[in-house]
C-alpha positions in Angstrom: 6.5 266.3 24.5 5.5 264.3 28.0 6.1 261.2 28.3 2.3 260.6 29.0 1.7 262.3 25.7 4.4 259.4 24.2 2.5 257.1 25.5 -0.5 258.1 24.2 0.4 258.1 20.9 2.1 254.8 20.7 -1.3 253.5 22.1 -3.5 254.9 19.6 -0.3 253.8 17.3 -0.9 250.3 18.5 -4.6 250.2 18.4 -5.1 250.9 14.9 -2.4 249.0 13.8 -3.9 245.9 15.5 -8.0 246.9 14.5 -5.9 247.1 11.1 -5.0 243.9 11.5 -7.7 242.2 13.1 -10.5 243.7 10.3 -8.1 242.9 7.3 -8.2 238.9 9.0 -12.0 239.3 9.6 -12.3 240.2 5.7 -10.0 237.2 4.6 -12.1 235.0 6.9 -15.3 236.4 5.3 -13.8 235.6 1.7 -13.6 231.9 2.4 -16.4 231.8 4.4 -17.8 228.9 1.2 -14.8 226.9 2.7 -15.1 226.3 6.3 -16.7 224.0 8.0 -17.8 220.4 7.0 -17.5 220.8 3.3 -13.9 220.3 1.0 -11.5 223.4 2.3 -9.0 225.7 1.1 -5.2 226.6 2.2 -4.0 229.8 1.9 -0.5 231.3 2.7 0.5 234.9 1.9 4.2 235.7 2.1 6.1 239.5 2.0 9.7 239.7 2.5 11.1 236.1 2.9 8.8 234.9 5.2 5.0 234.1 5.5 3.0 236.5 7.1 -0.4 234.9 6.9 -1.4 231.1 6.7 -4.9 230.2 6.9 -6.8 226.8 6.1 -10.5 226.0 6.1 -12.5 223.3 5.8 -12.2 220.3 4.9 -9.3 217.6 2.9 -11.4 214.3 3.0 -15.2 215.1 3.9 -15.8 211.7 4.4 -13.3 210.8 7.0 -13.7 214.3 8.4 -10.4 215.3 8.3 -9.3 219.1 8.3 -7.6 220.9 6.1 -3.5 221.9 7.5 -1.0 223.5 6.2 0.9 220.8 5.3 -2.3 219.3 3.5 -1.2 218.2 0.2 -3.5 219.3 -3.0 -3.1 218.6 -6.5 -1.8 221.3 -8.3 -3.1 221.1 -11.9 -2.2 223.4 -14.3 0.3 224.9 -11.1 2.3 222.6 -12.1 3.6 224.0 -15.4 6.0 225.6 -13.7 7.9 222.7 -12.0 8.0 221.4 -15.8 9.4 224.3 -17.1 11.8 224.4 -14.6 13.5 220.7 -15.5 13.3 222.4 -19.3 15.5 225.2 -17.7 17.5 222.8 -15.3 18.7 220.5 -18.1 19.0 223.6 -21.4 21.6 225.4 -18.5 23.2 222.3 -18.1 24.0 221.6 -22.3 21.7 218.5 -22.5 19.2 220.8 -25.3 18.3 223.7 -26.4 15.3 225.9 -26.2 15.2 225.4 -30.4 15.4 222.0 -30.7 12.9 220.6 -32.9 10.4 217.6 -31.7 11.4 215.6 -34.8 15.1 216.1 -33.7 14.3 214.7 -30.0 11.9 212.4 -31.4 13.1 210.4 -34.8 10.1 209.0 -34.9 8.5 212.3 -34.7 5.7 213.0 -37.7 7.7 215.9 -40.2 5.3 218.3 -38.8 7.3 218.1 -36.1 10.3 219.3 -37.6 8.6 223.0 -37.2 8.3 222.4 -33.8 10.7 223.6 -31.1 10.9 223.4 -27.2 10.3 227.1 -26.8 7.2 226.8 -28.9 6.0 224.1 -26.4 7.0 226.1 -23.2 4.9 228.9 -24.5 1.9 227.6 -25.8 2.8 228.3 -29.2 3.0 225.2 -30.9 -0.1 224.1 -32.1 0.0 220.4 -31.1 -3.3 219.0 -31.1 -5.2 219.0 -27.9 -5.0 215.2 -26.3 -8.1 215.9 -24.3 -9.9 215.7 -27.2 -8.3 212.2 -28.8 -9.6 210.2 -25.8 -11.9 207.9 -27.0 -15.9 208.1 -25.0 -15.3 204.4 -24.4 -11.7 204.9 -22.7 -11.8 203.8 -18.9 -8.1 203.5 -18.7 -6.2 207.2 -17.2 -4.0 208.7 -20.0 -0.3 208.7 -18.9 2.4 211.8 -20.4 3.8 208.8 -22.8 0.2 208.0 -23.9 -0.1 212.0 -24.8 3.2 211.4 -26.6 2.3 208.6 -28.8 -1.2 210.8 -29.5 1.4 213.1 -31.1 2.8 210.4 -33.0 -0.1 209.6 -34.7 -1.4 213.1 -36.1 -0.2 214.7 -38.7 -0.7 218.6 -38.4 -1.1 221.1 -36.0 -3.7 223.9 -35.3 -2.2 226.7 -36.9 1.7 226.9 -38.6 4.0 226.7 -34.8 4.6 230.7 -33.4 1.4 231.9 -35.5 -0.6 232.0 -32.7 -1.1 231.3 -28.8 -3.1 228.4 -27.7 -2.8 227.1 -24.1 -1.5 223.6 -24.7 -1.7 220.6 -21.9 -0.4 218.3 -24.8 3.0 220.4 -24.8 3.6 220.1 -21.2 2.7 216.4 -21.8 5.2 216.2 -24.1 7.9 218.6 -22.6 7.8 215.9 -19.3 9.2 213.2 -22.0 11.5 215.7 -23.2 13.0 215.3 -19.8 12.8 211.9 -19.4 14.3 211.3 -23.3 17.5 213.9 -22.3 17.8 213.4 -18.4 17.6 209.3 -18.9 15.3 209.7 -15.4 11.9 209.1 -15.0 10.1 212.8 -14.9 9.0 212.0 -11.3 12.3 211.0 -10.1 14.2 214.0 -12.3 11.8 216.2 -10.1 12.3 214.9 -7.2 15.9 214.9 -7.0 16.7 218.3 -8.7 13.7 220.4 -7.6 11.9 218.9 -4.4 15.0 217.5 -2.6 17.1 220.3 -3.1 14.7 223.1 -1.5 13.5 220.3 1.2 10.2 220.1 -0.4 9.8 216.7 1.3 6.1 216.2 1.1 5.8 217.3 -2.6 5.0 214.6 -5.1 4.7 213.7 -8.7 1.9 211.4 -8.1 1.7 208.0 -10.1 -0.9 205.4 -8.7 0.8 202.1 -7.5 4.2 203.6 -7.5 4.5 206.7 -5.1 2.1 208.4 -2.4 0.8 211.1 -1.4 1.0 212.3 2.3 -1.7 214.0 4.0 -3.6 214.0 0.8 -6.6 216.3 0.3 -9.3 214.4 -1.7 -11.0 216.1 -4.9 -14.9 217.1 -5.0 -16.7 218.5 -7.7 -19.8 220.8 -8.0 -22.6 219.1 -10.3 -26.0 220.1 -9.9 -25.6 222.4 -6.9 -23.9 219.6 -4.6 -20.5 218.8 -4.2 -19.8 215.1 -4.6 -16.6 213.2 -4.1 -14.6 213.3 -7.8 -11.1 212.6 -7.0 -9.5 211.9 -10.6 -10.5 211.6 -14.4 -9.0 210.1 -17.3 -6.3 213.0 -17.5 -5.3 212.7 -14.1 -2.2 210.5 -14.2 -0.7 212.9 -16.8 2.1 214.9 -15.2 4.0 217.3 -17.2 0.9 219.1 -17.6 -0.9 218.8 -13.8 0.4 216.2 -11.9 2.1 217.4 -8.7 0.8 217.5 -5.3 2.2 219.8 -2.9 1.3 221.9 0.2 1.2 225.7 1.2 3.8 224.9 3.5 5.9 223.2 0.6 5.1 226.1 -1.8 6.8 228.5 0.5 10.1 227.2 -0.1 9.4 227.0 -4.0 8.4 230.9 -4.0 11.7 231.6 -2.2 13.8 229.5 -4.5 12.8 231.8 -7.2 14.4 234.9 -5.9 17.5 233.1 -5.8 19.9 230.4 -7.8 19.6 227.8 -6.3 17.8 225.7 -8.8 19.2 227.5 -11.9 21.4 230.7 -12.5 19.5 234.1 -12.2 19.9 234.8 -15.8 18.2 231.2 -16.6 15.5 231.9 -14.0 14.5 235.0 -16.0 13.5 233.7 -18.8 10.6 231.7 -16.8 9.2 235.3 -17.0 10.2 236.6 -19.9 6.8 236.4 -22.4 7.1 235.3 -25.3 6.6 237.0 -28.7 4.6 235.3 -31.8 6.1 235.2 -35.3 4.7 238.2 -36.7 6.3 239.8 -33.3 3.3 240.3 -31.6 4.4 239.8 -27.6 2.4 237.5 -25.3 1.7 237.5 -21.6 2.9 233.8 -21.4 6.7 233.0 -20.3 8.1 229.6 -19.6 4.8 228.1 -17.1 4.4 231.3 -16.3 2.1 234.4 -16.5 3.0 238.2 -16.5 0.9 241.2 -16.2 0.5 243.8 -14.1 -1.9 244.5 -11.0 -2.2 247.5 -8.6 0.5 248.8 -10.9 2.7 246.0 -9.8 4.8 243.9 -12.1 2.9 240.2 -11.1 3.9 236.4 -12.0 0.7 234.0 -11.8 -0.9 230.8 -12.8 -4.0 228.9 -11.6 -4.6 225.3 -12.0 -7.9 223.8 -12.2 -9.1 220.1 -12.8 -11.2 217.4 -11.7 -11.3 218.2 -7.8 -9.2 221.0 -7.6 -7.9 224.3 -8.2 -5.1 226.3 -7.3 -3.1 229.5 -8.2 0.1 231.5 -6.9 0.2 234.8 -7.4 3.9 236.7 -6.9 4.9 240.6 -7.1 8.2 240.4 -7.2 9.4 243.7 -6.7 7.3 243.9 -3.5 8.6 240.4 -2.9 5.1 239.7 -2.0 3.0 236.4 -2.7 -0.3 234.5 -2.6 -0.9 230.7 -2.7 -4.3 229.1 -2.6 -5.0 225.2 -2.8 -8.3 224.4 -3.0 -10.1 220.9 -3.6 -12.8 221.3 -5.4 -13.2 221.9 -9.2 -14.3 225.8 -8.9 -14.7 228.8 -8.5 -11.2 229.7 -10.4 -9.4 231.5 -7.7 -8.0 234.8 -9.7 -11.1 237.4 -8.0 -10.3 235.8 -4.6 -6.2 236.3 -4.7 -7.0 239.7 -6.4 -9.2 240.9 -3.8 -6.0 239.6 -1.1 -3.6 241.2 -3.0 -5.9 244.6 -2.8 -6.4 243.8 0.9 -2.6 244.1 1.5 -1.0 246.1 -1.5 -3.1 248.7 -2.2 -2.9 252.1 -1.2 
Protein backbone atom coordinates (compact mmCIF):
# COMPACT_ATOMS: atom_id res chain seq x y z
CA UNK A 1 0.00 0.00 0.00
CA UNK A 2 1.37 3.78 -0.93
CA UNK A 3 1.82 5.84 1.37
CA UNK A 4 -0.60 8.36 -0.50
CA UNK A 5 -3.07 5.58 -0.25
CA UNK A 6 -2.24 5.68 3.91
CA UNK A 7 -2.94 8.84 3.90
CA UNK A 8 -5.97 8.65 2.43
CA UNK A 9 -7.48 6.41 4.48
CA UNK A 10 -6.45 7.95 7.80
CA UNK A 11 -8.24 11.16 6.29
CA UNK A 12 -11.44 9.66 5.45
CA UNK A 13 -10.62 7.82 9.06
CA UNK A 14 -10.38 11.26 10.57
CA UNK A 15 -13.35 12.86 8.84
CA UNK A 16 -15.92 10.54 9.94
CA UNK A 17 -14.75 10.21 13.16
CA UNK A 18 -14.93 14.03 13.66
CA UNK A 19 -18.61 14.42 11.47
CA UNK A 20 -19.25 11.58 14.08
CA UNK A 21 -18.50 13.63 16.57
CA UNK A 22 -19.61 16.94 15.61
CA UNK A 23 -23.42 15.47 14.67
CA UNK A 24 -23.64 13.34 17.90
CA UNK A 25 -22.78 17.25 19.73
CA UNK A 26 -25.29 18.89 17.26
CA UNK A 27 -27.97 16.23 18.47
CA UNK A 28 -27.13 16.81 22.36
CA UNK A 29 -27.39 20.50 21.63
CA UNK A 30 -30.74 20.00 19.94
CA UNK A 31 -32.02 17.93 23.08
CA UNK A 32 -31.52 20.88 25.37
CA UNK A 33 -32.43 23.25 23.06
CA UNK A 34 -35.67 24.16 25.99
CA UNK A 35 -32.55 25.12 28.17
CA UNK A 36 -30.50 27.69 26.49
CA UNK A 37 -30.68 30.93 26.40
CA UNK A 38 -32.43 33.42 28.94
CA UNK A 39 -34.51 30.96 30.71
CA UNK A 40 -33.38 28.56 34.04
CA UNK A 41 -30.51 25.95 32.37
CA UNK A 42 -29.35 22.58 32.64
CA UNK A 43 -25.69 20.94 33.31
CA UNK A 44 -24.72 18.01 31.87
CA UNK A 45 -21.58 15.86 32.16
CA UNK A 46 -21.11 12.39 30.56
CA UNK A 47 -18.08 10.39 31.78
CA UNK A 48 -16.51 6.82 30.06
CA UNK A 49 -13.45 5.41 31.45
CA UNK A 50 -12.34 7.59 34.42
CA UNK A 51 -12.69 10.74 32.96
CA UNK A 52 -15.35 13.13 31.50
CA UNK A 53 -15.73 13.13 28.02
CA UNK A 54 -18.46 15.58 27.48
CA UNK A 55 -19.62 18.61 29.81
CA UNK A 56 -22.21 20.84 28.56
CA UNK A 57 -24.26 23.63 30.38
CA UNK A 58 -27.14 25.82 29.10
CA UNK A 59 -29.01 28.47 30.16
CA UNK A 60 -29.53 29.95 32.89
CA UNK A 61 -28.79 29.52 37.24
CA UNK A 62 -30.49 32.83 38.38
CA UNK A 63 -32.72 34.40 35.57
CA UNK A 64 -33.05 37.37 37.31
CA UNK A 65 -29.58 38.37 37.88
CA UNK A 66 -28.75 36.81 34.52
CA UNK A 67 -26.23 34.63 35.57
CA UNK A 68 -25.18 31.42 33.43
CA UNK A 69 -25.21 28.23 34.17
CA UNK A 70 -21.18 26.53 34.72
CA UNK A 71 -20.10 23.57 35.52
CA UNK A 72 -19.36 24.15 38.85
CA UNK A 73 -23.01 25.68 39.25
CA UNK A 74 -24.45 24.14 42.22
CA UNK A 75 -28.16 22.60 41.97
CA UNK A 76 -30.20 20.95 44.51
CA UNK A 77 -30.19 17.49 44.18
CA UNK A 78 -33.60 16.16 45.52
CA UNK A 79 -34.33 12.83 45.58
CA UNK A 80 -30.32 12.44 44.13
CA UNK A 81 -29.60 12.68 47.28
CA UNK A 82 -30.64 9.26 48.60
CA UNK A 83 -27.64 8.02 47.83
CA UNK A 84 -25.22 10.28 49.93
CA UNK A 85 -27.78 9.06 52.84
CA UNK A 86 -27.38 5.67 52.20
CA UNK A 87 -23.93 5.94 52.02
CA UNK A 88 -23.41 7.38 55.82
CA UNK A 89 -25.99 4.20 56.57
CA UNK A 90 -23.10 2.13 54.85
CA UNK A 91 -20.14 4.33 56.32
CA UNK A 92 -21.15 3.85 59.97
CA UNK A 93 -22.94 -0.31 59.65
CA UNK A 94 -19.02 -1.12 58.18
CA UNK A 95 -17.72 0.70 60.94
CA UNK A 96 -19.84 -1.47 64.02
CA UNK A 97 -21.90 1.52 65.10
CA UNK A 98 -25.54 -0.56 63.70
CA UNK A 99 -26.78 -2.84 61.82
CA UNK A 100 -28.73 -3.01 58.70
CA UNK A 101 -31.66 -5.00 61.15
CA UNK A 102 -31.89 -2.76 63.78
CA UNK A 103 -35.30 -1.92 64.66
CA UNK A 104 -36.52 1.89 64.90
CA UNK A 105 -37.87 1.18 68.37
CA UNK A 106 -34.38 -0.11 69.34
CA UNK A 107 -32.65 3.28 67.96
CA UNK A 108 -35.54 5.19 69.13
CA UNK A 109 -36.90 4.21 72.76
CA UNK A 110 -39.27 6.41 72.34
CA UNK A 111 -40.19 4.83 69.19
CA UNK A 112 -44.22 3.87 68.80
CA UNK A 113 -44.22 -0.46 69.08
CA UNK A 114 -44.98 -0.33 65.56
CA UNK A 115 -41.73 0.46 65.22
CA UNK A 116 -40.38 -2.54 66.69
CA UNK A 117 -41.12 -4.19 63.05
CA UNK A 118 -39.20 -1.80 61.58
CA UNK A 119 -35.58 -2.13 60.53
CA UNK A 120 -32.90 0.06 58.82
CA UNK A 121 -32.87 -2.07 55.67
CA UNK A 122 -36.58 -1.73 55.42
CA UNK A 123 -35.98 2.11 55.38
CA UNK A 124 -33.08 1.97 52.87
CA UNK A 125 -35.32 0.16 50.56
CA UNK A 126 -38.49 1.68 50.65
CA UNK A 127 -40.06 -1.12 52.31
CA UNK A 128 -41.18 0.16 55.45
CA UNK A 129 -44.39 1.56 55.30
CA UNK A 130 -43.82 4.73 57.45
CA UNK A 131 -46.40 7.14 56.72
CA UNK A 132 -45.78 9.71 54.20
CA UNK A 133 -44.77 13.23 56.12
CA UNK A 134 -45.71 15.15 53.04
CA UNK A 135 -48.98 14.43 53.80
CA UNK A 136 -49.07 15.36 57.88
CA UNK A 137 -48.18 18.96 57.05
CA UNK A 138 -50.82 21.04 58.11
CA UNK A 139 -52.49 23.63 54.95
CA UNK A 140 -51.85 26.37 57.54
CA UNK A 141 -48.02 25.39 58.07
CA UNK A 142 -45.68 28.39 56.81
CA UNK A 143 -42.83 27.09 58.78
CA UNK A 144 -40.18 24.48 56.34
CA UNK A 145 -40.20 20.91 57.86
CA UNK A 146 -36.78 19.95 59.17
CA UNK A 147 -35.52 15.79 59.12
CA UNK A 148 -36.20 15.95 63.14
CA UNK A 149 -39.69 17.48 62.51
CA UNK A 150 -40.29 14.25 60.04
CA UNK A 151 -38.95 12.23 63.00
CA UNK A 152 -41.20 13.38 65.61
CA UNK A 153 -44.22 12.94 62.75
CA UNK A 154 -43.17 9.37 63.24
CA UNK A 155 -43.52 9.55 66.76
CA UNK A 156 -46.84 10.48 66.82
CA UNK A 157 -48.55 7.69 64.43
CA UNK A 158 -49.31 4.68 65.24
CA UNK A 159 -49.21 2.24 62.04
CA UNK A 160 -47.88 1.93 58.91
CA UNK A 161 -49.17 1.47 55.27
CA UNK A 162 -48.90 -2.11 54.97
CA UNK A 163 -47.06 -4.79 57.63
CA UNK A 164 -42.91 -3.56 56.92
CA UNK A 165 -41.31 -5.86 53.73
CA UNK A 166 -45.01 -6.51 52.35
CA UNK A 167 -44.69 -4.22 49.87
CA UNK A 168 -42.51 -1.33 48.10
CA UNK A 169 -43.50 2.19 48.56
CA UNK A 170 -40.99 5.01 47.73
CA UNK A 171 -40.60 6.64 51.18
CA UNK A 172 -39.13 10.41 51.70
CA UNK A 173 -40.11 9.88 55.44
CA UNK A 174 -37.49 6.88 55.65
CA UNK A 175 -34.65 8.88 54.36
CA UNK A 176 -35.92 11.60 56.75
CA UNK A 177 -35.54 9.41 59.35
CA UNK A 178 -32.44 7.31 58.21
CA UNK A 179 -30.50 11.10 58.38
CA UNK A 180 -31.31 10.96 62.30
CA UNK A 181 -30.25 7.55 62.37
CA UNK A 182 -26.93 9.07 61.58
CA UNK A 183 -26.99 11.76 63.74
CA UNK A 184 -28.44 9.42 66.83
CA UNK A 185 -25.26 6.76 66.18
CA UNK A 186 -22.51 9.12 64.62
CA UNK A 187 -23.24 11.90 67.64
CA UNK A 188 -22.64 14.54 64.38
CA UNK A 189 -24.97 16.68 62.91
CA UNK A 190 -26.06 14.80 59.41
CA UNK A 191 -24.56 17.84 57.54
CA UNK A 192 -21.35 17.80 59.27
CA UNK A 193 -21.22 13.66 59.26
CA UNK A 194 -21.42 14.27 55.44
CA UNK A 195 -19.24 16.64 55.05
CA UNK A 196 -16.34 15.22 56.75
CA UNK A 197 -16.70 11.47 55.65
CA UNK A 198 -18.13 11.88 52.10
CA UNK A 199 -17.50 15.47 50.67
CA UNK A 200 -14.04 16.21 52.25
CA UNK A 201 -12.65 12.96 51.60
CA UNK A 202 -13.22 12.97 47.61
CA UNK A 203 -12.56 16.86 47.57
CA UNK A 204 -16.05 17.62 46.91
CA UNK A 205 -15.45 21.12 48.13
CA UNK A 206 -18.37 22.99 46.81
CA UNK A 207 -20.98 20.20 47.80
CA UNK A 208 -23.37 21.10 50.52
CA UNK A 209 -26.01 19.86 52.91
CA UNK A 210 -27.89 23.08 52.85
CA UNK A 211 -29.50 24.45 56.13
CA UNK A 212 -30.72 28.29 55.88
CA UNK A 213 -28.88 30.53 58.44
CA UNK A 214 -26.16 27.99 59.04
CA UNK A 215 -24.18 27.02 55.84
CA UNK A 216 -24.17 28.28 52.11
CA UNK A 217 -24.32 27.45 49.01
CA UNK A 218 -21.71 28.61 46.39
CA UNK A 219 -22.53 29.45 43.00
CA UNK A 220 -26.10 28.49 43.64
CA UNK A 221 -28.58 27.88 40.82
CA UNK A 222 -32.04 29.29 41.85
CA UNK A 223 -35.31 27.04 41.47
CA UNK A 224 -38.24 27.88 38.89
CA UNK A 225 -41.21 26.15 38.35
CA UNK A 226 -43.66 25.68 35.37
CA UNK A 227 -47.41 26.84 36.37
CA UNK A 228 -49.64 27.77 33.77
CA UNK A 229 -47.26 27.65 30.86
CA UNK A 230 -44.63 30.13 32.41
CA UNK A 231 -41.82 29.55 34.44
CA UNK A 232 -41.78 31.62 37.63
CA UNK A 233 -39.11 31.87 40.32
CA UNK A 234 -40.01 28.90 43.14
CA UNK A 235 -36.95 28.35 44.90
CA UNK A 236 -38.08 26.18 48.14
CA UNK A 237 -41.31 24.71 49.71
CA UNK A 238 -42.18 23.57 53.00
CA UNK A 239 -40.11 20.24 52.45
CA UNK A 240 -37.19 21.88 51.40
CA UNK A 241 -34.99 22.11 54.50
CA UNK A 242 -35.49 18.32 54.96
CA UNK A 243 -32.19 16.56 54.14
CA UNK A 244 -31.90 12.93 54.37
CA UNK A 245 -34.41 12.76 51.81
CA UNK A 246 -33.28 15.82 49.16
CA UNK A 247 -31.25 18.22 50.68
CA UNK A 248 -27.74 18.35 48.98
CA UNK A 249 -26.51 20.74 46.58
CA UNK A 250 -23.78 19.87 44.42
CA UNK A 251 -22.33 20.39 40.90
CA UNK A 252 -21.50 18.33 37.64
CA UNK A 253 -18.07 19.03 38.36
CA UNK A 254 -18.49 17.74 42.09
CA UNK A 255 -20.52 14.69 40.89
CA UNK A 256 -17.59 13.49 38.88
CA UNK A 257 -15.55 12.75 41.76
CA UNK A 258 -18.62 11.01 43.55
CA UNK A 259 -19.20 8.68 40.33
CA UNK A 260 -15.48 7.72 40.52
CA UNK A 261 -15.49 7.05 44.26
CA UNK A 262 -17.92 4.28 43.53
CA UNK A 263 -15.70 2.22 41.48
CA UNK A 264 -13.33 2.15 44.23
CA UNK A 265 -13.02 1.97 48.34
CA UNK A 266 -12.40 4.78 49.23
CA UNK A 267 -15.58 5.72 51.12
CA UNK A 268 -16.38 2.05 52.12
CA UNK A 269 -14.97 -1.47 51.26
CA UNK A 270 -16.01 -2.91 47.86
CA UNK A 271 -18.02 -5.58 49.38
CA UNK A 272 -19.99 -2.75 51.49
CA UNK A 273 -20.33 -0.64 48.31
CA UNK A 274 -22.19 -3.48 46.68
CA UNK A 275 -24.88 -3.71 48.54
CA UNK A 276 -25.88 0.02 47.50
CA UNK A 277 -26.79 -2.06 44.37
CA UNK A 278 -27.89 -5.04 45.46
CA UNK A 279 -32.10 -4.76 45.16
CA UNK A 280 -33.82 -5.73 47.60
CA UNK A 281 -36.32 -8.70 47.90
CA UNK A 282 -40.00 -8.30 49.75
CA UNK A 283 -41.16 -10.82 52.32
CA UNK A 284 -42.90 -13.12 50.26
CA UNK A 285 -39.41 -13.11 48.19
CA UNK A 286 -40.52 -11.19 45.50
CA UNK A 287 -37.09 -9.13 44.27
CA UNK A 288 -37.28 -5.33 43.67
CA UNK A 289 -35.43 -2.93 41.46
CA UNK A 290 -34.51 -0.76 44.50
CA UNK A 291 -31.01 -1.14 46.40
CA UNK A 292 -29.69 1.02 49.09
CA UNK A 293 -30.56 4.90 47.21
CA UNK A 294 -30.27 3.29 44.39
CA UNK A 295 -31.92 1.90 41.23
CA UNK A 296 -30.98 -1.19 39.00
CA UNK A 297 -32.23 -2.28 35.63
CA UNK A 298 -31.00 -2.83 32.58
CA UNK A 299 -30.73 -0.52 29.34
CA UNK A 300 -29.32 -1.26 25.81
CA UNK A 301 -28.71 -4.58 27.48
CA UNK A 302 -26.44 -2.87 29.93
CA UNK A 303 -26.49 -3.54 33.60
CA UNK A 304 -27.49 0.40 34.77
CA UNK A 305 -27.46 2.18 38.34
CA UNK A 306 -29.91 5.37 38.35
CA UNK A 307 -32.00 7.79 40.28
CA UNK A 308 -33.65 11.13 39.48
CA UNK A 309 -34.58 13.77 41.89
CA UNK A 310 -37.24 16.15 41.40
CA UNK A 311 -38.78 19.01 43.65
CA UNK A 312 -39.74 22.41 43.97
CA UNK A 313 -37.26 24.00 41.31
CA UNK A 314 -35.41 21.27 40.33
CA UNK A 315 -34.59 17.99 38.94
CA UNK A 316 -31.84 15.90 38.51
CA UNK A 317 -30.74 12.23 37.71
CA UNK A 318 -27.28 10.12 37.24
CA UNK A 319 -27.37 7.46 35.22
CA UNK A 320 -24.15 4.81 35.51
CA UNK A 321 -23.33 1.44 33.40
CA UNK A 322 -20.91 0.19 35.20
CA UNK A 323 -19.52 -2.45 33.29
CA UNK A 324 -19.02 0.09 30.45
CA UNK A 325 -17.82 2.41 33.25
CA UNK A 326 -19.90 4.85 31.53
CA UNK A 327 -22.13 7.78 33.14
CA UNK A 328 -24.64 10.63 32.75
CA UNK A 329 -25.34 13.50 35.15
CA UNK A 330 -27.94 16.15 34.55
CA UNK A 331 -28.85 19.11 36.96
CA UNK A 332 -31.52 20.94 36.09
CA UNK A 333 -33.49 23.95 37.89
CA UNK A 334 -36.69 23.75 37.17
CA UNK A 335 -39.37 21.42 38.56
CA UNK A 336 -39.87 19.23 35.11
CA UNK A 337 -39.66 17.55 32.63
CA UNK A 338 -38.29 14.32 34.72
CA UNK A 339 -35.06 13.73 32.92
CA UNK A 340 -35.10 9.72 32.31
CA UNK A 341 -36.18 10.11 28.20
CA UNK A 342 -33.43 12.78 27.96
CA UNK A 343 -30.38 10.60 29.66
CA UNK A 344 -31.91 7.57 27.76
CA UNK A 345 -31.78 9.12 24.50
CA UNK A 346 -27.68 10.15 25.56
CA UNK A 347 -27.03 6.96 26.72
CA UNK A 348 -28.48 5.62 22.99
CA UNK A 349 -26.44 8.47 21.49
CA UNK A 350 -23.15 6.95 22.84
CA UNK A 351 -23.82 3.17 23.81
CA UNK A 352 -25.72 1.84 21.26
CA UNK A 353 -24.70 -0.07 18.46
Amino acid sequence: MSKNHCLMILSCLLFFIFNCSYNRALKIDQLFRIYDGNVPGAALKIIQDGKPILTKIYGLADVEKKIPVAAHTNFRLASFTKQFTAMCIMMLQERGKLSYNQTLKEIFPDFPDYGSAITIRHLLHHTSGLIDYESLIPDTATIQVLDKDVLNMMLQQDSTYFPPGAEYRYSNSGYAVLAMIVETVSGQRFADFLKQNIFDPLAMTKTVAYEQGISEVENRAFGYANENGKLVFKDQSLTSAVLGDGGIYSSVDDLFKWDQALYTDKLVRLETLEQAFTPGILNDGAKLDYGFGWRSDEYLGFKRMHHTGQTCGFTTIIQRYPEQKFSIIILINRNEPMLMDLANRLAELFLKK
